[in-house]
N, C-alpha and C positions, 0 to 999 in steps of 0.2 A: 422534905428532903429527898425522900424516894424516887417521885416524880422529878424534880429536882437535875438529879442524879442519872436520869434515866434519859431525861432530855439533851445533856451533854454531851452522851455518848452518840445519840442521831445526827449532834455540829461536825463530834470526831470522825462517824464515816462521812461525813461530806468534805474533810477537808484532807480526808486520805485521798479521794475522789482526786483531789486536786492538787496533791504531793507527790502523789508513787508514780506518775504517770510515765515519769524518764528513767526508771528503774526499773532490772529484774534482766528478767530471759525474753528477748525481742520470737518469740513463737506463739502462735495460736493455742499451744496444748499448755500454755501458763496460764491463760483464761479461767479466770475462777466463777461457778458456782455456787450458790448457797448448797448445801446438804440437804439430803430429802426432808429431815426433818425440818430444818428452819422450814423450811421452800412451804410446808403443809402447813404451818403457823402462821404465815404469813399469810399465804390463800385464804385464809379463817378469818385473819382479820380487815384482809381488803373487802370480803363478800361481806361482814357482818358489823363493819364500822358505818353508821347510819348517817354520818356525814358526807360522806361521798355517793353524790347522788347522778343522777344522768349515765346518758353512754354517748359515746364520741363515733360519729361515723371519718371524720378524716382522724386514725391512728398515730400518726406519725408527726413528730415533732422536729425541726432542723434549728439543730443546737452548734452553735459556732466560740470554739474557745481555744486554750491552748493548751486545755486538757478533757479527757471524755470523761462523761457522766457513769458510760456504761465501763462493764471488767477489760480490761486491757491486757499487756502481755507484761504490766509492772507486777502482774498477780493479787492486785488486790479484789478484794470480793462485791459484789452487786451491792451497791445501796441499800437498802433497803424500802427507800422512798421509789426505787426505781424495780423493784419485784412488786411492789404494791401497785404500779401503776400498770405494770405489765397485766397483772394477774386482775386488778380489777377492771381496766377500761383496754385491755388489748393493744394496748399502747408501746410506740417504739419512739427511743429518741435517735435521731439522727446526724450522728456527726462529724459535724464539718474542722476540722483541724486548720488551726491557724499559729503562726510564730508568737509571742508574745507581745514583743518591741512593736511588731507590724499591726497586731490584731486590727488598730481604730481602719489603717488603711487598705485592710482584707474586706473588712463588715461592709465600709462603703461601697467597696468596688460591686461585694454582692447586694447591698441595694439597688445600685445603678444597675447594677447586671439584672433586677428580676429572680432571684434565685428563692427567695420567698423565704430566707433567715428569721427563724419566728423566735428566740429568745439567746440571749448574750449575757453572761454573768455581772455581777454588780457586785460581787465581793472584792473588788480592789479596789473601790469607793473612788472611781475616776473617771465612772459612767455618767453621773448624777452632776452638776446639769448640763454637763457639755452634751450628751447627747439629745436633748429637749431644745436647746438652744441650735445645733446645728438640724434639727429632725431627722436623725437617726434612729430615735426609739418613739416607741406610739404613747400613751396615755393606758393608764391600765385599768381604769373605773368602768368602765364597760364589761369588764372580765373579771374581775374581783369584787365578791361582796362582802364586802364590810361588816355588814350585820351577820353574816356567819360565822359561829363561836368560833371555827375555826383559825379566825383573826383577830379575836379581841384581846391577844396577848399583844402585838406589833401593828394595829393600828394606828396608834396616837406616832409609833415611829415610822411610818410611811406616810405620816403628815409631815414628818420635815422633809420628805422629799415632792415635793410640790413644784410645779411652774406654772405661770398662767390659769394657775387653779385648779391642775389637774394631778393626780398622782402618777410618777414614773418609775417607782422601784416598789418589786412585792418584796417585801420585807418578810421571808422566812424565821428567820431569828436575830436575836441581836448577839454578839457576844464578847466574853474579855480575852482574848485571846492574838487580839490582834498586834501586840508588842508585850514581850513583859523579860524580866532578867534573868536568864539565867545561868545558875554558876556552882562551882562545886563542893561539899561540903567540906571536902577534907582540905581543900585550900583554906577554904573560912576557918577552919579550926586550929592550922597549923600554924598561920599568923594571927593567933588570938583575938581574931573576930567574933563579933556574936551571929550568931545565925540568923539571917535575913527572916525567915520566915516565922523563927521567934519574935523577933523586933515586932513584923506585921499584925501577928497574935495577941501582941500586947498593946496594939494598938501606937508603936512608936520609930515605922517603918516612914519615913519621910526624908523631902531631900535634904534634910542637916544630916541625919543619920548615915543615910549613903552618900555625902561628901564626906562625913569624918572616916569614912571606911576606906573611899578613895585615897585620902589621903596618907590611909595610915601605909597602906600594901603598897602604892606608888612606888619603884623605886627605875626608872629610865635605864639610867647607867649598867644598872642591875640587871634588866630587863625583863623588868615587872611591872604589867601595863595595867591600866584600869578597866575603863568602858569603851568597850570594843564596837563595830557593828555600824552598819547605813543609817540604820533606824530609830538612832536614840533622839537625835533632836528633835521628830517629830514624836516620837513616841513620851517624851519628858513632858514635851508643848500639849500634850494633851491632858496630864495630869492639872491644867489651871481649867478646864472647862468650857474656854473664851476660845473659838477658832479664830486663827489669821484671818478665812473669810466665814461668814456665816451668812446666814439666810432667813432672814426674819419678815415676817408678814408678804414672803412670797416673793421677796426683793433683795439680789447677794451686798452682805454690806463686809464694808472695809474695817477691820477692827487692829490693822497693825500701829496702829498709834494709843491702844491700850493699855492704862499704866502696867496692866498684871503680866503683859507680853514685854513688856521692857525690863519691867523686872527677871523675869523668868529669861529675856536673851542678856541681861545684863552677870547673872546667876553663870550663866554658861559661857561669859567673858572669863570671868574670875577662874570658872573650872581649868579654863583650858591655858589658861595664862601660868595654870600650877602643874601642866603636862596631866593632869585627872583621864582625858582620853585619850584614847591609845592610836585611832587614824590618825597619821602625818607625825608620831612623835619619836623621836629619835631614831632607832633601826628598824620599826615597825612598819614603814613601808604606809602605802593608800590601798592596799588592799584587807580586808578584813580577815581574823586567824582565828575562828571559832574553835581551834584544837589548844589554842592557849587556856582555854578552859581546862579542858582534860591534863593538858601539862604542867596545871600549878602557875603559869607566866604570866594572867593578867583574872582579872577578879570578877568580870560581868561582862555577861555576849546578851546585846538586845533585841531580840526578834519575834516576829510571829512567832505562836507554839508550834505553826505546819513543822520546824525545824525539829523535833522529836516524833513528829506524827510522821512514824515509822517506823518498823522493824529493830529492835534492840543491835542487829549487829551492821547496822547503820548510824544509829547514832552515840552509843555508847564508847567506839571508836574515836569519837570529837569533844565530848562531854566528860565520857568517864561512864564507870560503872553505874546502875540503877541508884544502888542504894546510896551512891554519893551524887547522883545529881539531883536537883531541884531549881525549882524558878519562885520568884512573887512578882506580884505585879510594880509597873513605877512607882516609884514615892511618891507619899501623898503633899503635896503643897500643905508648908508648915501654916499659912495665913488663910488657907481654906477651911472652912465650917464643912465642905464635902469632900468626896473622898473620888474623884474622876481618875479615870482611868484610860487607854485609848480603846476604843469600842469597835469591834469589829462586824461583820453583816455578812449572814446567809441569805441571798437572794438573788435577784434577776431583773432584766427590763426585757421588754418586749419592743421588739425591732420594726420598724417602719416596714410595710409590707409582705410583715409575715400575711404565710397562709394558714395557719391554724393557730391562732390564740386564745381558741377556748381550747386546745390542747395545753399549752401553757398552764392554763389555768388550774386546769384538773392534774394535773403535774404537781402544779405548785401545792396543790391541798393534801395530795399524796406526802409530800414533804412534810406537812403540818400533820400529818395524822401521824408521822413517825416520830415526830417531837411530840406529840402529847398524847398520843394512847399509850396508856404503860406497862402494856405487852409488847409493841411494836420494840419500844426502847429497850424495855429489857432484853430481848434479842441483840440489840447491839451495845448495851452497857458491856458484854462480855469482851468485846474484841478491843474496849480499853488494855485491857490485862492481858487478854493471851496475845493479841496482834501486834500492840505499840509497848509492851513489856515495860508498863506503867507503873510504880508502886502505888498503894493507897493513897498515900500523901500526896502524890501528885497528883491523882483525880479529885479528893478534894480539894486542893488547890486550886485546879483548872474552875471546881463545880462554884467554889469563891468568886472567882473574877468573874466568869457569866451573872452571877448574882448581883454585885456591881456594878457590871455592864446595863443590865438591864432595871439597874434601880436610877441609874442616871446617864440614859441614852444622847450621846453626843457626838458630830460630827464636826471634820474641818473640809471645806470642798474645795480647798486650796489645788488639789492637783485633779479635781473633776470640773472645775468653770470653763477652763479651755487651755492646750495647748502652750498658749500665751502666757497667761497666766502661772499655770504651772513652770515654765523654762525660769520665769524670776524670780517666785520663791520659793523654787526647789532647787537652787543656785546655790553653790559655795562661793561664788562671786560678791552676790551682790541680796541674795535672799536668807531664810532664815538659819541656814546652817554657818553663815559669815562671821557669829557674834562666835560659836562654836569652834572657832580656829585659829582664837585668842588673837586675831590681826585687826578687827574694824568694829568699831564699837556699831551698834544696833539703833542708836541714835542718826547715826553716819547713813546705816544702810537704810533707816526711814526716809532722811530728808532725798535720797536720792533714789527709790523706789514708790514713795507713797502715790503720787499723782498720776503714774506711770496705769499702776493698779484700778486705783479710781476711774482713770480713763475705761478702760477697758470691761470693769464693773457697770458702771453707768449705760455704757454701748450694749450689754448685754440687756439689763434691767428694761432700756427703753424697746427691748424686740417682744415683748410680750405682750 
């Protein structure tokens, strides 16, 4: 559990890394360093951790995203993967800032430009395989070895990222954190609900239980909403395990005509036919109200955990106080023998014409030495509690779903195969969120998407 524990904290600076960016005092003097002391602790264990081996003559690393690796003027503090790599191999990352929406057509233009962009994030799981397929990103088996302990925890899941038989995402970590609910406690107790996270303890968190909960709080007229949030319909859809697309024996296959996906959008016909969510119902508007949390006015916001991965008096403001908020993860599919969850990824690919990808590389094991030496971690298990003003409950919590995540690693690369792809089942038109808007049965939206899909799968499949 220690370790455990200690490992969770290395995911949480990485995804403060990538939350506080647009926050705080826009000055250079907000720049945060570690404290002398960390700063000597960490020197100690970049020099004496004996997995990190070589020295790097090209330093410098060009890092392209829509948030920097390194301290910002959001004030959050140095990585700690990224003091270890300063301190062990003289290393600098360098970054290149890009809009979010634009990023794919910032990356390209700096291919074609020559600019020599040596790694691009893969935690928004929309890299994988649209970049391998268009040749955007390199092959990483050249630069990552495998038989380094250093990787034998996220090997076997850098094998489902595969193309043409190569590996294209270094898989840092796996984790559960990527969608889960949450909501507040003194709502739940005030319309005599049971506490979700009781339910989950007892092993009887599932989607019956959280539609009879929906149900009960429900009240429109009232305006008393349920399941709030962009994210639920992908985030529900991964509690069956089955992605819309997968990718099996190295070849994306169509899996929307699976009885357990028809089930599951037939599930979320019924929800919505009973006003259960809250986007489009009555005076609730198509915009999402994360404060209806904190107000008592609707019962469950579903999102990444980035969404508390912050400062208490940033989110406490939308939630509620500490000791009244909490998250669990999605319910568990009642007809499942497992317990899936949506899986979320710390890592990277490596860009078509980088100039230094054995910098990359040494980067990346930096990373890994701060996930599993459990000194490095304990260094940052601290800034759970003093930085994101986390209570206990919620770090075990959080240290549960990474434990899940990585007992049964799964993805859907519905909105990484391409472009294309992604615009029609990412669609309230005509893709998976249709069945979710109580208007067009899932039946309907198969016969007039499935072949559309296939098309486009096949055309990929044969470029390899």
């Amino acid at each position: 559990m220690k370790k455990t524990r200690m490992a969770i904290a290395a995911l949480l600076l990485a995804s403060m890394s990538m939350t506080m960016f647009a926050c705080g005092d826009d000055t250079e003097s907000s720049y945060k360093s570690l404290d002398s002391a960390t700063a000597a602790e960490v020197a100690e264990i970049a020099a004496e951790d004996e997995r990190l081996t070589g020295e790097l003559t090209n330093k410098t690393i060009k890092w392209m995203a829509n948030w920097d690796i390194n301290p910002d003027a959001s004030g959050k503090e140095p990585p700690i993967e990224l003091a270890i790599f300063q301190s062990r191999y003289g290393g600098i990352v360098e970054y290149h800032a890009v809009d979010w929406t634009t990023r794919y057509d910032s990356l390209a233009n700096a291919i074609n430009g020559g600019e020599g962009i040596d790694f691009f994030p893969a935690s928004d799981l929309d890299a994988f395989p649209k970049g391998a397929i268009k040749d955007m990103f390199a092959p990483i088996d050249d630069y990552i070895d495998f038989n380094n302990e250093l990787w034998a925890d996220t090997k076997e899941v850098m094998d489902q990222f595969t193309w043409g038989g190569k590996h294209y995402v270094i898989v840092n970590a796996v984790s559960g954190d990527n969608c889960a609910l949450i909501y507040n406690r003194t709502t739940i107790e005030e319309n005599g609900l049971k506490d979700p996270a009781e339910l989950f303890a007892k092993g009887e968190w599932t989607w019956n239980t959280f539609q009879e909960q929906l149900e009960q709080f429900v009240n429109v007229e009232d305006g008393y909403y349920g399941l709030d949030g962009y994210w639920f319909e992908a985030g529900l859809s991964a509690t069956l395990g089955t992605p819309y697309i997968g990718i099996e024996n190295g070849k994306l296959v169509n899996n929307l005509k699976n009885p357990d996906i028809e089930r599951l959008q037939n599930w979320f016909f019924d929800m919505a036919s009973n006003n259960l969510f809250a986007i489009g119902v009555g005076d609730f508007g198509w915009t999402e109200q994360p404060q209806y949390i904190g107000e008592g006015k609707e019962l469950y916001f579903p999102a990444g955990l980035w969404k508390i991965y912050s400062t208490p008096d940033q989110w406490e403001p939308v939630f509620g106080d500490a000791e009244d908020v909490m998250f669990v993860p999605m319910p568990k599919d009642p007809e499942s023998d497992t317990y899936y969850i949506p899986c979320g990824l710390d890592g990277y690919v490596m860009v078509k014409g980088g100039q230094n990808p054995e910098g990359v590389a040494k980067f990346a094991e930096c990373k890994r030495v701060t996930i599993t030496n459990e000194r490095a971690d304990a260094i940052a298990t601290e800034q759970l509690y003093d930085v994101y003003g986390w209570t206990d409950e919620m770090v075990q919590m959080k240290i549960k779903m990474d434990e899940m995540a990585r007992a049964n690693p799964h993805y859907d690369f519905y909105t990484g195969t391409s472009a294309d792809v992604a615009k029609i089942l990412d669609s309230s038109e005509n893709g998976i969120r249709t069945a979710a808007k109580g208007q067009i049965q899932w039946s309907e939206t198969v016969g007039t998407i499935y072949s559309a899909i296939d098309a486009y799968l096949n055309e990929y499949n044969g470029q390899q």
